[in-house]
C-alpha positions as a LaTeX table, in Angstrom:
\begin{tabular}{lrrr}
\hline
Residue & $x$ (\AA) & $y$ (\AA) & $z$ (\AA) \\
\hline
Unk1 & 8.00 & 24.70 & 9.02 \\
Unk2 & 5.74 & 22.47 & 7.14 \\
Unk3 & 2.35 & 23.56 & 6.92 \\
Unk4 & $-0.33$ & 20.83 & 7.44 \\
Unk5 & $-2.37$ & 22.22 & 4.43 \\
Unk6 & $-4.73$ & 20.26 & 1.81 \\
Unk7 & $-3.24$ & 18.10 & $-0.73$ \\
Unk8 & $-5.51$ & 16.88 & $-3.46$ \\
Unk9 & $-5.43$ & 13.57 & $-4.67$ \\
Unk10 & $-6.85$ & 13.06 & $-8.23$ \\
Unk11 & $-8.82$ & 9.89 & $-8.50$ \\
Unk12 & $-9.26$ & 8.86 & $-12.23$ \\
Unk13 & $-12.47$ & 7.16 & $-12.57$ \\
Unk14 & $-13.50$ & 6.33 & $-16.21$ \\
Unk15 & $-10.30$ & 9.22 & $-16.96$ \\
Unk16 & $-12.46$ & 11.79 & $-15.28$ \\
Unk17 & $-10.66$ & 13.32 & $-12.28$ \\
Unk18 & $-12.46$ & 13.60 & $-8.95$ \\
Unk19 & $-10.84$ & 15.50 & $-6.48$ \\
Unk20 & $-10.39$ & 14.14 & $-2.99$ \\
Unk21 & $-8.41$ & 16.20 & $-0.07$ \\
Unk22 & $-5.85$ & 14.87 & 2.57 \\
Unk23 & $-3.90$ & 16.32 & 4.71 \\
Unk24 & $-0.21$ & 16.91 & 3.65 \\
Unk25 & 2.40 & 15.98 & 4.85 \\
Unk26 & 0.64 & 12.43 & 4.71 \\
Unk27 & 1.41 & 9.92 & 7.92 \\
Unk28 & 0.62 & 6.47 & 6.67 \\
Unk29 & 1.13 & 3.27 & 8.61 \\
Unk30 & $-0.33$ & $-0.24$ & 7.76 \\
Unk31 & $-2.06$ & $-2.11$ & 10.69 \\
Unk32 & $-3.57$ & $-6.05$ & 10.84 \\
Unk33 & $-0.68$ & $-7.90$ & 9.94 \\
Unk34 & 3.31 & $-8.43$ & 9.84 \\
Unk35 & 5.89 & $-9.48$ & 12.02 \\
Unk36 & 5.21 & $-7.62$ & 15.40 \\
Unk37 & 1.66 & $-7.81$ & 15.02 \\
Unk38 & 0.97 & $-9.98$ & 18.00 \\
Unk39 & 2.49 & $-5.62$ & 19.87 \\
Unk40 & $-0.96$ & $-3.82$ & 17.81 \\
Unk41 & $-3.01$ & $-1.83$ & 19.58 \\
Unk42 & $-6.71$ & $-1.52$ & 18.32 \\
Unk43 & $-7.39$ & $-0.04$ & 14.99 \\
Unk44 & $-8.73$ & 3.22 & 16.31 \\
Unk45 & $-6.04$ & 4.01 & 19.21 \\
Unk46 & $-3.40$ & 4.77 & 15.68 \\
Unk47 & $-6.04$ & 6.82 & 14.54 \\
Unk48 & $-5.60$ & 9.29 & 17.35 \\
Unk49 & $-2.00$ & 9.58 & 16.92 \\
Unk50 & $-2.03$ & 11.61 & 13.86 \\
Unk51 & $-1.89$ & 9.06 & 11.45 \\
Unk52 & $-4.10$ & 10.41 & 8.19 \\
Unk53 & $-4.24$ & 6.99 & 5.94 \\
Unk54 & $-4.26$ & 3.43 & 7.81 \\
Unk55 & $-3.96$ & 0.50 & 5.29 \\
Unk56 & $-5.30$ & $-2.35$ & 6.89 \\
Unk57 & $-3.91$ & $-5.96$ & 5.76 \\
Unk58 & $-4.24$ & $-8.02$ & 3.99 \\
Unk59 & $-6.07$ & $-9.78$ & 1.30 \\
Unk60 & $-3.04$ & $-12.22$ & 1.08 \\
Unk61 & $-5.19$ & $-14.69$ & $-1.12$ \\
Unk62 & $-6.57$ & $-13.96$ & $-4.69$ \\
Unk63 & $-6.79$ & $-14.49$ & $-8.23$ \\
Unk64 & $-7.55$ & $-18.37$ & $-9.21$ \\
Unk65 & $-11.06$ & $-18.93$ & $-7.72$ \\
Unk66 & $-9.05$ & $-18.12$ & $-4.22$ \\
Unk67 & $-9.74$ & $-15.11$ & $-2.11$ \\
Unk68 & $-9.10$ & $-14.58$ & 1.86 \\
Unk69 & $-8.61$ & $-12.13$ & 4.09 \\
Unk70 & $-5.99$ & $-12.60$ & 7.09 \\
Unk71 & $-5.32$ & $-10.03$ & 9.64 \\
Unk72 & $-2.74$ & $-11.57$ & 12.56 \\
Unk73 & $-3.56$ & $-9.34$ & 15.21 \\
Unk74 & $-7.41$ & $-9.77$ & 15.41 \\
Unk75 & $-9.20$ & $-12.99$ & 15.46 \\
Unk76 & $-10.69$ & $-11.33$ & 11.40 \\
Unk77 & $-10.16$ & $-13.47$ & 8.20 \\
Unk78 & $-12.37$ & $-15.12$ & 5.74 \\
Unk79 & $-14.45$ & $-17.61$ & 7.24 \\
Unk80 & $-13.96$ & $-16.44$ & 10.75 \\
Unk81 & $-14.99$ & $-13.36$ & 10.93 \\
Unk82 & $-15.77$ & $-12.91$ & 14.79 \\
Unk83 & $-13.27$ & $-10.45$ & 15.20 \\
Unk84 & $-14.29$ & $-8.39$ & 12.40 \\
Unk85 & $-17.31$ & $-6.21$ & 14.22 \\
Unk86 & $-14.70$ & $-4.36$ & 16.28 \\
Unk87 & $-12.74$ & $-3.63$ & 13.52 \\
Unk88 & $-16.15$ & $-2.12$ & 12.02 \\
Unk89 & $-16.14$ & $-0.18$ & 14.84 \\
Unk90 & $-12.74$ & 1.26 & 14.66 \\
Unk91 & $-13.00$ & 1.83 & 11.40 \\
Unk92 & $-15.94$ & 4.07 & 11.36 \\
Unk93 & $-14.43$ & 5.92 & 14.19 \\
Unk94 & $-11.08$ & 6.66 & 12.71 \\
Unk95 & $-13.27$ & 8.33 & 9.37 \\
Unk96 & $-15.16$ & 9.99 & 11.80 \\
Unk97 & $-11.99$ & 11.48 & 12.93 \\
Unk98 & $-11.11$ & 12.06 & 9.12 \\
Unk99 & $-8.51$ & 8.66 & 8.57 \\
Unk100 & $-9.13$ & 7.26 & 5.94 \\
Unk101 & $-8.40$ & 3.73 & 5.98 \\
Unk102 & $-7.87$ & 1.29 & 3.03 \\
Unk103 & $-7.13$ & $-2.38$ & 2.42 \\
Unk104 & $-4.28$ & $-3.59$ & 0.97 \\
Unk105 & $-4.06$ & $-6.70$ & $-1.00$ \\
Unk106 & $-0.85$ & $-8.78$ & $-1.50$ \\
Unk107 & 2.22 & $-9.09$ & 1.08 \\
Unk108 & 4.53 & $-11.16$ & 1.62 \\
Unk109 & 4.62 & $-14.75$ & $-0.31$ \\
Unk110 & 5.84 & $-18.13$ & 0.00 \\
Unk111 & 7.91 & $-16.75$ & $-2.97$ \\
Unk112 & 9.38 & $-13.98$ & $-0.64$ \\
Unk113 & 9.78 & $-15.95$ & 2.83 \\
Unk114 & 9.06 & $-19.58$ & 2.34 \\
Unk115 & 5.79 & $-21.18$ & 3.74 \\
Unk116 & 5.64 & $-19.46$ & 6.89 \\
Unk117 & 4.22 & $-16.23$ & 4.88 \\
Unk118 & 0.68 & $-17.64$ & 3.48 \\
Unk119 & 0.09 & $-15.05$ & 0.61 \\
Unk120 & $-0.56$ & $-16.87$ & $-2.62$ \\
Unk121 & $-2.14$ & $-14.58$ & $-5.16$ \\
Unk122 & $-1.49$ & $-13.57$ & $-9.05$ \\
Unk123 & $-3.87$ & $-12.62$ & $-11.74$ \\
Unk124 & $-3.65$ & $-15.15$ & $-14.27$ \\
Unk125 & $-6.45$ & $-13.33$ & $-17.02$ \\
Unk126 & $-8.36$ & $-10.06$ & $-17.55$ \\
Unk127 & $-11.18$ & $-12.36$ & $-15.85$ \\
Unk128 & $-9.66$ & $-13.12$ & $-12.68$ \\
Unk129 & $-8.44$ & $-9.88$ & $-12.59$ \\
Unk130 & $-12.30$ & $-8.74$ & $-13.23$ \\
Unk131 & $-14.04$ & $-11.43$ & $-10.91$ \\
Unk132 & $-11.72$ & $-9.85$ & $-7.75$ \\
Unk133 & $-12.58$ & $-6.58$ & $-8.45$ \\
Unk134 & $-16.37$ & $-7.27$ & $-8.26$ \\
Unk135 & $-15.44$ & $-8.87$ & $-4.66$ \\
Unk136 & $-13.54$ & $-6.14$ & $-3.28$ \\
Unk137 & $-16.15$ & $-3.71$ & $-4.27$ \\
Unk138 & $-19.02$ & $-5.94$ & $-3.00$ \\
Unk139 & $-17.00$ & $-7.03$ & 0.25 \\
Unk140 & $-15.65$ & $-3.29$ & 1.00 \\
Unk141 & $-16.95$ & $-0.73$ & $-0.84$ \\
Unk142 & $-20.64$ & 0.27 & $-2.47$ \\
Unk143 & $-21.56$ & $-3.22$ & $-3.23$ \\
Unk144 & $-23.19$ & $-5.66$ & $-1.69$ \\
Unk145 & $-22.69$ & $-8.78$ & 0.13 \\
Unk146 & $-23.80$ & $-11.16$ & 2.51 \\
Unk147 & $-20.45$ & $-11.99$ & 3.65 \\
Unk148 & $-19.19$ & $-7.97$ & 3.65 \\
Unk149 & $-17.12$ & $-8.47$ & 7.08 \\
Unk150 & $-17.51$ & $-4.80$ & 8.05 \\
Unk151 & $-21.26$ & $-4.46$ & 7.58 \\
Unk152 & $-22.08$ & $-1.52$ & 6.39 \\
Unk153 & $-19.28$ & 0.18 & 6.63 \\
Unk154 & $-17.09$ & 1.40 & 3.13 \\
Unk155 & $-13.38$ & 1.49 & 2.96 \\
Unk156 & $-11.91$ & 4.54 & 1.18 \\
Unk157 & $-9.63$ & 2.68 & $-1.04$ \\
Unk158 & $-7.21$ & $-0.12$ & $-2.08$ \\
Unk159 & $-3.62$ & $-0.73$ & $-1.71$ \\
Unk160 & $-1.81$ & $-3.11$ & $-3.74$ \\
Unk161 & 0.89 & $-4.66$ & $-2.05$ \\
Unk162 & 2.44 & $-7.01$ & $-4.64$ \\
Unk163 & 5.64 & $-8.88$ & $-3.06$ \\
Unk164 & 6.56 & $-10.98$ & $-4.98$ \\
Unk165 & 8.64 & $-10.33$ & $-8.42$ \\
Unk166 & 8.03 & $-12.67$ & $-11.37$ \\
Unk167 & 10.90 & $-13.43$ & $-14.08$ \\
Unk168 & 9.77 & $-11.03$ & $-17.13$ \\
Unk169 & 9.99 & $-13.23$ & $-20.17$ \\
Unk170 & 9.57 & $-16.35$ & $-21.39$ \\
Unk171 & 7.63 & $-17.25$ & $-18.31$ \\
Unk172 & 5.24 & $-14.83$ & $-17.57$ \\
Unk173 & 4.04 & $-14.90$ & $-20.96$ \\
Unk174 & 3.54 & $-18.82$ & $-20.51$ \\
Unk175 & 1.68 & $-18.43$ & $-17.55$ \\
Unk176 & $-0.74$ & $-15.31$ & $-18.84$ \\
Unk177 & $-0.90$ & $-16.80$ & $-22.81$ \\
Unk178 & 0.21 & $-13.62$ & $-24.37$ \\
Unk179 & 2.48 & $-13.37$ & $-26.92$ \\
Unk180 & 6.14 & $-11.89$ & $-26.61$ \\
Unk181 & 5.60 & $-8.59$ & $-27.69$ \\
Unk182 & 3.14 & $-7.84$ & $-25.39$ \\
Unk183 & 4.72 & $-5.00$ & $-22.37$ \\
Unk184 & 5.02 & $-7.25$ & $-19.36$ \\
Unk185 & 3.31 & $-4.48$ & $-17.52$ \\
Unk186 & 0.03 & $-5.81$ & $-19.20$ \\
Unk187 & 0.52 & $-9.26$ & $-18.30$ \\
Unk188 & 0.08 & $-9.07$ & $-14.51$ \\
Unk189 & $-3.34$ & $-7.61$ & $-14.85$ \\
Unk190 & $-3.49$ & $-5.24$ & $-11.88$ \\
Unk191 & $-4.09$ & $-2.29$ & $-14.52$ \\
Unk192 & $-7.54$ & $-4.41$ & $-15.15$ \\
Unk193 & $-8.23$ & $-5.13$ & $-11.49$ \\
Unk194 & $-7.92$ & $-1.19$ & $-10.84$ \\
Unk195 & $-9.37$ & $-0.04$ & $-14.05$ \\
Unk196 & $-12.26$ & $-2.20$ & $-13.29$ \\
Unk197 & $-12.80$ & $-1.27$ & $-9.23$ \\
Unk198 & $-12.84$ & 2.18 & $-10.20$ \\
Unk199 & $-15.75$ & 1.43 & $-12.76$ \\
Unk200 & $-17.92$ & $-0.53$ & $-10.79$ \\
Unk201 & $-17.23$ & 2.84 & $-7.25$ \\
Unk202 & $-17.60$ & 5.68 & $-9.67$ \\
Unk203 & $-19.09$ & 8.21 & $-9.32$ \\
Unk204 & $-17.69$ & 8.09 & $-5.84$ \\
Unk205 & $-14.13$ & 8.55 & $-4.39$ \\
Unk206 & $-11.66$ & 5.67 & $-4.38$ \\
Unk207 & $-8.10$ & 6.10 & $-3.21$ \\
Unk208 & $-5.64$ & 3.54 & $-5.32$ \\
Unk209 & $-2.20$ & 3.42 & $-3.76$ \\
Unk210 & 0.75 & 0.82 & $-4.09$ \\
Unk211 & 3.73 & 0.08 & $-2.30$ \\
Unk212 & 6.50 & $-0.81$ & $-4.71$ \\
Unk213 & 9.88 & $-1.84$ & $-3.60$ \\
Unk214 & 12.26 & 0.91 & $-4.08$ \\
Unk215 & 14.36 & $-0.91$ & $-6.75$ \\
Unk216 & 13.56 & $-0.19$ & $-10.40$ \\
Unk217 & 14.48 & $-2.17$ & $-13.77$ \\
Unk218 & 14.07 & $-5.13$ & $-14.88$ \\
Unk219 & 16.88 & $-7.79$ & $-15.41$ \\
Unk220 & 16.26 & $-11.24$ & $-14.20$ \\
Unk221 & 13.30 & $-10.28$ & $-12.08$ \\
Unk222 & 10.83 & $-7.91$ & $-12.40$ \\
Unk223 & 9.11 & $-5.94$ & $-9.83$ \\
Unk224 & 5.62 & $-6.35$ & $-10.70$ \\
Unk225 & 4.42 & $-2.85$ & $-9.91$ \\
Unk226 & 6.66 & $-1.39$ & $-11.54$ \\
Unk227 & 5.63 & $-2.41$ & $-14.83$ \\
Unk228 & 1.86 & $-1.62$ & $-13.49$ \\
Unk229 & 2.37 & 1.92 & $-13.11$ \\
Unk230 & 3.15 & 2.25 & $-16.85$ \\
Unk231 & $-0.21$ & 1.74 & $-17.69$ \\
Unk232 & $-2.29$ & 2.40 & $-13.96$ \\
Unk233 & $-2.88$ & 5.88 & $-12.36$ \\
Unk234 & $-2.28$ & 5.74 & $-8.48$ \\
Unk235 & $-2.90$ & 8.26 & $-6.57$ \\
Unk236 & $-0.01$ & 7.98 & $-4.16$ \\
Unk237 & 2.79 & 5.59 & $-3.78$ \\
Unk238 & 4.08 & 3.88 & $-0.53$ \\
Unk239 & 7.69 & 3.42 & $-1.70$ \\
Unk240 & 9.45 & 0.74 & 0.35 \\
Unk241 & 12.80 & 2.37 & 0.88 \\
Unk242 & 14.03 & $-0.40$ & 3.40 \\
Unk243 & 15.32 & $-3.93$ & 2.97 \\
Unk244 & 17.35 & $-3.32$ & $-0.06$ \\
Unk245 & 21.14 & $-2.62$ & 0.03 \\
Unk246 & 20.86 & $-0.89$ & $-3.28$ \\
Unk247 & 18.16 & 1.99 & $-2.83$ \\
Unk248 & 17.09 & 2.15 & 1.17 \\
Unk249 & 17.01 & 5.48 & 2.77 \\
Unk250 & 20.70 & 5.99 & 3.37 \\
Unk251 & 22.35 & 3.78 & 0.72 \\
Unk252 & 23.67 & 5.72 & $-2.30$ \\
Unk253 & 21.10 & 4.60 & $-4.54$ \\
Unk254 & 18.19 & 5.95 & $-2.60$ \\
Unk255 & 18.42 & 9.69 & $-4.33$ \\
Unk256 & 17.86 & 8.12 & $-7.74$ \\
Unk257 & 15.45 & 5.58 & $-6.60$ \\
Unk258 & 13.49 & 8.12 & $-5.50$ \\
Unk259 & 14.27 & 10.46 & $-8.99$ \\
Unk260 & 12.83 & 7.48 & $-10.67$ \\
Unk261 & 9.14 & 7.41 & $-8.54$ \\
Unk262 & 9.34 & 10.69 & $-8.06$ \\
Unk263 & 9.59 & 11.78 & $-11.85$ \\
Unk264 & 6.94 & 8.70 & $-13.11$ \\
Unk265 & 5.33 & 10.39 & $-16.27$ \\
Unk266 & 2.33 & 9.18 & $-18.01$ \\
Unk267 & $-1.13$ & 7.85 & $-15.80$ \\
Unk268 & 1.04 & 8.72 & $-12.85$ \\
Unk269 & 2.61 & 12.23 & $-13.81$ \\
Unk270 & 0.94 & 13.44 & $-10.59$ \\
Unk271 & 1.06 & 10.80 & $-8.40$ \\
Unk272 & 2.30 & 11.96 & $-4.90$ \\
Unk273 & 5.54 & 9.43 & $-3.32$ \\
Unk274 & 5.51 & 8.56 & 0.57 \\
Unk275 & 8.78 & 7.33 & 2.00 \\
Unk276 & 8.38 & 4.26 & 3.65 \\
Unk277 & 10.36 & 3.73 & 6.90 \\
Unk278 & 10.58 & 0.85 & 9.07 \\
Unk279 & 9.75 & 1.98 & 12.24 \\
Unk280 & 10.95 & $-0.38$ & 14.57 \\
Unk281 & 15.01 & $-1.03$ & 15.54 \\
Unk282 & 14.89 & $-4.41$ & 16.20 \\
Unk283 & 15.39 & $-7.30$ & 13.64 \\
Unk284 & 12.53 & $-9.14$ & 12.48 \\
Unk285 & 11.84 & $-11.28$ & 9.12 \\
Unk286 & 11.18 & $-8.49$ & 6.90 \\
Unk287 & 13.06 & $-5.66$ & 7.73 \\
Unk288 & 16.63 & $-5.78$ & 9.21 \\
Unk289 & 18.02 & $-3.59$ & 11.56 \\
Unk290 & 20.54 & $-1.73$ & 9.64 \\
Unk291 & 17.78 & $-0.13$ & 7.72 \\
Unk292 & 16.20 & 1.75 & 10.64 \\
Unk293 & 16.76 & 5.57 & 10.81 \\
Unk294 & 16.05 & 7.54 & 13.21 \\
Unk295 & 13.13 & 9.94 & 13.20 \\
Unk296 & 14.59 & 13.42 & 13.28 \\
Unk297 & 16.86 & 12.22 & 10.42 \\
Unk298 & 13.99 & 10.63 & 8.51 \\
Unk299 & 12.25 & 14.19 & 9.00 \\
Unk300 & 15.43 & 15.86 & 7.54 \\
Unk301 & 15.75 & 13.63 & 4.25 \\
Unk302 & 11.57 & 14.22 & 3.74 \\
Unk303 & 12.14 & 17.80 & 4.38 \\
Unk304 & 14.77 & 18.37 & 1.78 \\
Unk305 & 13.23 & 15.47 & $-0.95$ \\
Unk306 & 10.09 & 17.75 & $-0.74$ \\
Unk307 & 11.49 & 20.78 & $-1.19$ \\
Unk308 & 13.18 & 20.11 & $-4.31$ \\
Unk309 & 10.22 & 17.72 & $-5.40$ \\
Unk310 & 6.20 & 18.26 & $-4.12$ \\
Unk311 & 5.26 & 15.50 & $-5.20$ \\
Unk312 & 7.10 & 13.70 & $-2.51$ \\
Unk313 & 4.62 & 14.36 & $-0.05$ \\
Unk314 & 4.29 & 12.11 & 3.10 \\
Unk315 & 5.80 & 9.67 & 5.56 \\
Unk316 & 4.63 & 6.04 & 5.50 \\
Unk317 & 5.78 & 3.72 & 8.61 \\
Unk318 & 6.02 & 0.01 & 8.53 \\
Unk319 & 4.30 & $-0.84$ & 10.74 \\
Unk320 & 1.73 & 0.14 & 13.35 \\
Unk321 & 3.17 & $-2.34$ & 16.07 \\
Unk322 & 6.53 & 0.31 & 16.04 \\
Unk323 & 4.42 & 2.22 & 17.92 \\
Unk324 & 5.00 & $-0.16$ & 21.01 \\
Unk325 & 8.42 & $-1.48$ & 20.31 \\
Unk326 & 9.83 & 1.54 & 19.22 \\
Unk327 & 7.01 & 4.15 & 21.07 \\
Unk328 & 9.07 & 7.87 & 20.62 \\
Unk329 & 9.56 & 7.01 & 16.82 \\
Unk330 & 6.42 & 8.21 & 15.21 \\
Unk331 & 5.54 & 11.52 & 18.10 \\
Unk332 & 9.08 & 12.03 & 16.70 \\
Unk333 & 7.90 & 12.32 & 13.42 \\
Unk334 & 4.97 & 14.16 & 13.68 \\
Unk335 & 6.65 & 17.01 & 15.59 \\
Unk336 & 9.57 & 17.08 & 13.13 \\
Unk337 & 7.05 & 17.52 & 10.53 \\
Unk338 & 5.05 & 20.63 & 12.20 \\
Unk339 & 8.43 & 22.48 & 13.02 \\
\hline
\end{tabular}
């Protein structure tokens, strides 16, 4: 049996550590937008579930004077923001219940899926980079802003969600004007954007999470994350062990994929890895079917990862709209977890 005991995450704010508690093993599950998200119940049904970390998405637009916020399921995005006070709503109710919910910024691109998928975002400079933190924290955390489309509520963190992999070198020096023998995980700027955020919310808690694909290396493409986490301390990372034939959940790679973010050393020597699991059966755009597994075996690879590794240390399904398509997936999981 797997107790459901207190895990603490260490937030690094200015490199001092600030302890913050959730419960472990951690249930994660995105909610606002992907392909099924037309199925999504409200924000706070998923937080009666047993759900412990909802990332809401996304901020698909940033970077380059741009910034917007699109959620598909609710009528909530920049500029039209009608939709937004019921999310308010649910999200104060779900931390009441102890969720904590955070926003992820990225997803998929017009790089990743053509022009049907509307994110456009990269950091460019340290000042972009800069400039966006300032707005997430005034827009969603302890700042303020006349636009914040939560009121006063606060979000307990950020998840970056970056999609979209960039070739290494020549051309990502070109577009960031660095030289050569700078480490390309410098040049996408997300160690600024975080190193920043956490500046402008200390003293107070701020989770940082990201959701790398499961892949790792660089060749012809690199995956943008990746090269973040060399210099950026997360506190846990959504690892997207699905829509890859080379490291997914029951392809051979997968054991040492997950050796790899399980074993990160350096800002991240603690950082805790969730698995993330489609949860739905059926094909859609971003997830084919072949990569679903079912829940008791999902339960049985989690249960033996974390045995022989702690700091694998949660479940994260893609995405909350599985819960109506596919509806005995996650109870599934959560009873697997307490037995």
């Amino acid at each position: 049996m797997l107790a459901r005991t207190a895990l603490t995450f260490t937030a690094f704010f200015l490199g001092l550590g600030t302890a913050m508690e959730l419960p472990s093993p951690l249930l994660v599950t995105y909610w606002g937008q992907g392909p099924n998200s037309s199925l999504q119940k409200p924000l706070r049904s998923y937080c009666d579930l047993g759900y412990n970390v909802v990332v809401l998405g996304f901020i698909n637009q940033f970077g380059n004077d741009t910034f917007n916020m699109q959620m598909d399921s609710v009528s909530c995005s920049t500029g039209a923001t009608s939709g937004c006070a019921v999310i308010e709503r649910d999200i104060a109710y779900c931390q009441s219940k102890g969720v904590k919910i955070l926003m992820s910024m990225g997803g998929a691109t017009v790089h990743d899926c053509g022009e049907s998928c509307k994110g456009k975002y990269r950091f460019d400079s340290a000042d972009q980079a800069n400039k966006t933190a300032k707005k997430m924290h005034d827009l969603f955390f302890s700042g303020t802003d006349n636009e914040r489309p939560f009121g006063d509520v606060q979000l307990d963190g950020v998840d970056l969600d970056i999609g979209k992999s960039l070739p290494r070198l020549p051309l990502i020096c070109i577009l960031n004007e660095v030289t050569s023998t700078e480490d390309p995980g410098k040049q996408y700027f997300y160690d600024m954007f975080v190193e920043r955020l956490r500046e402008l919310q200390c003293p107070k808690d701020l989770i940082v999470s990201a959701a790398p694909e499961c892949h790792h290396g660089c060749s012809s493409n690199c995956n943008a994350l990746e090269q973040t986490v060399k210099f950026t301390a997360f506190d846990y990372l959504f690892v997207q062990f699905y829509n890859d034939p080379t490291c997914s959940l029951l392809e051979p790679g997968f054991n040492s994929s997950l050796d790899y973010w399980g074993n990160l050393q350096g800002p991240n020597s603690e950082t805790l890895i969730v698995l993330g699991v489609p949860g739905d059966s059926k094909p859609w755009d971003v997830s084919d079917a072949q990569y679903f597994v079912q829940a008791d075996q999902v339960v049985s690879i989690y249960k033996g990862q974390h045995a022989k590794n702690e700091r694998v240390a949660g479940i994260g399904i893609w995405q909350a709209s599985s819960n109506t398509s596919e509806p005995a997936f996650f109870p599934a999981i959560y009873r697997g977890l307490g037995e």
